[in-house]
C-alpha positions in Angstrom: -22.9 11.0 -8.7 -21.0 9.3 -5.5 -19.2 6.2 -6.7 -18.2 3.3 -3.5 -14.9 3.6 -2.1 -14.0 0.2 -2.7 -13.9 1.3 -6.7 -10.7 3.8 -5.6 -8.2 1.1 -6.7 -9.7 0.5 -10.0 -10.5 4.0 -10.8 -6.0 4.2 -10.8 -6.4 1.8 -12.9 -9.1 2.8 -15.3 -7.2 6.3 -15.4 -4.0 5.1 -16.8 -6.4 3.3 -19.6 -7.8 6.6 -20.9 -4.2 7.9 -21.4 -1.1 7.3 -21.3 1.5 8.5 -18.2 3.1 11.5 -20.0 3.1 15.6 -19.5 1.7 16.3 -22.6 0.8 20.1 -23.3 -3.0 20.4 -24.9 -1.6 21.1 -27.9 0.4 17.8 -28.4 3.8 19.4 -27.5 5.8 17.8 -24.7 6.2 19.6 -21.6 9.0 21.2 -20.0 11.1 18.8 -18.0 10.3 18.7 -14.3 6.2 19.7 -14.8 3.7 17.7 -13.5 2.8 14.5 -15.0 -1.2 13.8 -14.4 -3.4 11.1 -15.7 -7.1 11.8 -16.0 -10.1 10.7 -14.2 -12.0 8.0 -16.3 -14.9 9.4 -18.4 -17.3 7.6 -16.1 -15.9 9.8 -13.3 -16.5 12.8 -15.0 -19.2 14.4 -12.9 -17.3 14.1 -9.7 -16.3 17.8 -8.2 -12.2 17.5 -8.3 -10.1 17.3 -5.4 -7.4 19.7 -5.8 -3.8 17.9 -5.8 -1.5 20.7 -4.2 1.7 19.5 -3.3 4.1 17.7 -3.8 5.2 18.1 -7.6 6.2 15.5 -9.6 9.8 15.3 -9.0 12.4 15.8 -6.4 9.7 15.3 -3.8 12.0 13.1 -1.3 11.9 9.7 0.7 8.9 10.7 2.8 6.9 13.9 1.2 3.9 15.4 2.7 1.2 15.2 0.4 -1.5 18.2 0.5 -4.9 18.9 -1.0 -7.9 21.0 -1.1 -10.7 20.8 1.6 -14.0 19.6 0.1 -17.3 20.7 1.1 -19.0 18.5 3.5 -16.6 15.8 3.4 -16.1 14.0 6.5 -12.8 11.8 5.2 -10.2 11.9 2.4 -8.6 8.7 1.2 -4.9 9.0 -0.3 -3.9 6.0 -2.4 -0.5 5.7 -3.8 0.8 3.1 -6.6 4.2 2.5 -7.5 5.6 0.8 -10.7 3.9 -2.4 -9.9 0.7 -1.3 -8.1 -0.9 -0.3 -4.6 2.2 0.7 -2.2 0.2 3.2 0.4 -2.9 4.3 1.1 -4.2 6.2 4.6 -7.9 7.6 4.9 -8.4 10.7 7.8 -9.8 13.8 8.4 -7.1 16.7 7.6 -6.0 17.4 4.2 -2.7 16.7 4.4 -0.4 13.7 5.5 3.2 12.5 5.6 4.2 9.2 3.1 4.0 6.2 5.5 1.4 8.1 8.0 4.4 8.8 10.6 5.9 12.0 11.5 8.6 14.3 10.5 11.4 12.7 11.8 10.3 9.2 12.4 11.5 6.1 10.1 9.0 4.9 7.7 8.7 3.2 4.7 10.0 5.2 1.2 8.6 6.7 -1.6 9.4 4.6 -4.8 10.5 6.0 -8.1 7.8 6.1 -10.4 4.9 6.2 -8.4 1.5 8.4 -8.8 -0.9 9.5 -6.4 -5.0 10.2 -6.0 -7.0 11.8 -3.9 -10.8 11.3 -2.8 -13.2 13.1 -0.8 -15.8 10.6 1.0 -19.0 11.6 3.0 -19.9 9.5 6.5 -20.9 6.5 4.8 -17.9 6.6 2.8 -19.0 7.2 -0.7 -17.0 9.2 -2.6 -17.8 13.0 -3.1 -14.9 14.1 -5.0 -12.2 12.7 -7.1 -8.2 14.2 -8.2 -6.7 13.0 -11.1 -3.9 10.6 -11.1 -0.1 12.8 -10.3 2.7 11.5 -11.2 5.5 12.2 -8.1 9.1 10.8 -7.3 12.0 11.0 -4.4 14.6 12.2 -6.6 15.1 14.4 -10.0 14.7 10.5 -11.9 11.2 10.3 -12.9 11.4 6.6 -12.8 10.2 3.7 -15.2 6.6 3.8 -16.6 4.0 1.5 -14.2 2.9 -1.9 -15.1 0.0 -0.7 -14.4 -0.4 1.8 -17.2 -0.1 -1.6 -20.3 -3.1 -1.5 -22.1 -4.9 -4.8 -21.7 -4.5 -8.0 -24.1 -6.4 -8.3 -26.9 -6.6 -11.8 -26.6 -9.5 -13.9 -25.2 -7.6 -16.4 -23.6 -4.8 -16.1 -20.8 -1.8 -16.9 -21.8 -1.1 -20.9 -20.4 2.6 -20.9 -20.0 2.5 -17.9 -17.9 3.5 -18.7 -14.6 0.6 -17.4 -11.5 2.6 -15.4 -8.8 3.7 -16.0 -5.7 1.3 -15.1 -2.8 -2.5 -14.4 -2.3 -4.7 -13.9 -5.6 -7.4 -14.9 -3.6 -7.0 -14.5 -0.1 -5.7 -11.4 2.5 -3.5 -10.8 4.9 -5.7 -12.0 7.6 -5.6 -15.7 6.2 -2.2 -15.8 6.9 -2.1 -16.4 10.8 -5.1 -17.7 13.0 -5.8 -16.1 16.9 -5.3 -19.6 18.1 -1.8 -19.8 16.7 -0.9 -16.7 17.8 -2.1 -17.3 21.1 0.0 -20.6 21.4 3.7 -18.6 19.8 3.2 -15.4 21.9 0.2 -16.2 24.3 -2.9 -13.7 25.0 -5.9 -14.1 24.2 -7.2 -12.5 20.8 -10.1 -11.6 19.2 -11.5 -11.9 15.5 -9.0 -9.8 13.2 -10.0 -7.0 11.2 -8.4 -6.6 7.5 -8.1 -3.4 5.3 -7.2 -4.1 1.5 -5.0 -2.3 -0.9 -6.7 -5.0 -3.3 -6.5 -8.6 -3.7 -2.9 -8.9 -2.7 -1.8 -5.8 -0.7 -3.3 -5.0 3.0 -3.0 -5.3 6.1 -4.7 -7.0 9.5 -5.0 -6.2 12.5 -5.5 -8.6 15.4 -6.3 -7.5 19.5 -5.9 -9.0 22.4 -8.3 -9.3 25.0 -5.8 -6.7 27.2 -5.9 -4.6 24.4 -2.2 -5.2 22.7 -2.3 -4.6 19.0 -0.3 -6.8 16.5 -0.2 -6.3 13.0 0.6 -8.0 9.0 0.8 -5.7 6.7 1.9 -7.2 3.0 3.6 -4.9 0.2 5.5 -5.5 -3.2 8.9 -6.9 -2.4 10.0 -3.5 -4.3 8.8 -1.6 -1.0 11.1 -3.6 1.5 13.0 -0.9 2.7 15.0 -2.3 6.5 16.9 0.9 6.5 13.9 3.3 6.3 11.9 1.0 9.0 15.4 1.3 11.7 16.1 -2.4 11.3 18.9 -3.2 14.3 19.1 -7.5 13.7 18.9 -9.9 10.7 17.2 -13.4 10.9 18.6 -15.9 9.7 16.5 -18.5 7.3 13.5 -16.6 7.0 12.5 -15.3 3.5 15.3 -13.8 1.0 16.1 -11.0 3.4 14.7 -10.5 7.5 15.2 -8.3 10.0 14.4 -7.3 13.7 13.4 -3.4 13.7 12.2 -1.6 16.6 10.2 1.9 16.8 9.2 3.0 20.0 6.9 0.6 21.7 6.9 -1.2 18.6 8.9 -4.6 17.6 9.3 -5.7 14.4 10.1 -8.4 11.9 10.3 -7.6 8.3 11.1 -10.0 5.4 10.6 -10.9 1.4 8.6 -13.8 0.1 9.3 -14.1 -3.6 7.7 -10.5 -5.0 6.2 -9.7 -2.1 7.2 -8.5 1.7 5.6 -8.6 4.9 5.9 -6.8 7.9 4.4 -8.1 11.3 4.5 -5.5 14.5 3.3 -5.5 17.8 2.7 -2.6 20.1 4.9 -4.0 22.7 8.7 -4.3 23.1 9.0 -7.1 25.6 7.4 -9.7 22.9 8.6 -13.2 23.3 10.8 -13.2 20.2 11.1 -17.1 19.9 6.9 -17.4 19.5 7.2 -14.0 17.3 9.7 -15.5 15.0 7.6 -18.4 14.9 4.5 -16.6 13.5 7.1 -15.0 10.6 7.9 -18.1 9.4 4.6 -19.6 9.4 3.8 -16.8 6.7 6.5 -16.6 5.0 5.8 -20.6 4.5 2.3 -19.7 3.4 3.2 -16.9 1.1 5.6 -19.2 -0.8 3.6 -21.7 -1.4 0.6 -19.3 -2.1 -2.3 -19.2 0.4 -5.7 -19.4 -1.1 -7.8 -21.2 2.0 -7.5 -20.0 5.6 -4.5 -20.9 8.1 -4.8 -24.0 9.2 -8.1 -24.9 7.1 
């Protein structure tokens, strides 16, 4: 049985329905503080060969840990996916079997590992189906396990949502890539760009990726406001009136501006330091206006 990668996202999900997120031994005891906490892979799942979760353990695992697993037999990528207590926070796809938290190396700032989050592992073939499939491991920066994921709330009973619920902020519907057009980025910063690509968490976290015709690289990438971490991504400047909380950051090449929207943050990076910060600020508010009033058509549709 190969199951799509698009289903890796809700298989996190389907997990934490067919248990709850605990360390309980087989025989119903509770386990010794500090083991492993592991959800199972649903029943539908069942078939899949395992992908072996080696490292790191469930606690005590740092800002930035290096996750490792086994090597599975003619698989030609492995896709990590990480979920903190409110959902998606990382996810990286490659060929080796190991990789640091936030894709950058030893030594580099990136973003941090939040408490309470739990990570998967799954083997794809070329076409990207998936071969192989971990269970769901619990892992945290510090001794402090952290609170229990919304994620793992059975779901509602009830037939009918509930009315006076308020939606939230940001993009049920639409990506990161509806945020900004090429033509508007083209009149803030100048260049000429082509047609974006965008990579999904799910519905509301991702990333896109726009390139210039010279082959400069800019990117969004949106996150849970929970993951806004300026000290972990070297910020150097704050902004004033953009979002609850922005800043300039720089790494290497790189320039930065990161900022929170309501619940959620964004992140928008080019790979070139001498970016016209007046047109780059520009394109932060425009999101940041779109996030709060909660994009669901294109920019500028």
């Amino acid at each position: 049985m190969r199951a799509p990668l698009g289903i890796l996202v809700t298989i996190a999900i389907l997990a934490a329905c067919d248990g709850s997120p605990s360390s309980a031994r087989p025989d119903g005891g509770a386990a010794p503080i500090g083991a492993v906490a592991t959800l199972p892979r649903p029943a539908v799942f069942a078939d899949l060969p395992l992908v072996t979760l080696l490292a790191p353990g469930a606690l005590e695992a740092g800002r930035a840990p290096t996750f490792e697993w086994s090597a599975v037999d003619a698989a030609a990528a492995y896709r990590l996916s990480v979920l903190g207590p409110d959902g998606p926070t990382w996810a990286w796809q490659g060929g080796t079997t190991s990789v640091r938290y936030g894709g950058v190396p030893n030594g580099t700032s990136g973003p941090s590992l939040l408490p309470g989050s739990w990570w998967s592992v799954a083997a794809l073939a070329g076409d990207d189906t998936v071969l192989a499939l971990s269970e769901l491991r619990a892992v945290a920066p510090s001794a402090e396990r952290g609170p229990n994921p919304n994620w793992t709330k059975p779901p509602s009973n009830t037939d009918s949502p509930d009315s006076s619920a308020s939606p939230p902020s940001g993009m049920p519907d639409a990506g990161s890539c509806d945020l900004l057009t090429r033509e508007e980025i083209g009149e803030a910063i100048g260049g000429d760009w082509l047609e974006p690509t965008e990579k999904r968490l799910d519905a509301r976290y991702g990333w896109c990726d726009w390139r210039s015709a010279r082959g400069t690289l800019l990117t969004l990438t949106i996150s849970p406001a929970a993951h806004f971490d300026p000290a972990g991504w070297g910020a150097d400047e704050p902004i004033a009136d953009l979002g609850d909380e922005a800043h300039w950051a720089a790494a290497g090449w790189d320039r930065r501006i990161l900022f929170v929207q309501g619940d959620l943050s964004a992140m928008l990076a080019i790979d070139f330091s001498r970016v016209d910060r007046v047109g780059f600020e520009r394109l932060a508010r425009l999101i940041a206006t779109r996030l709060e009033v909660g994009v669901l058509v294109r920019a500028g549709g």
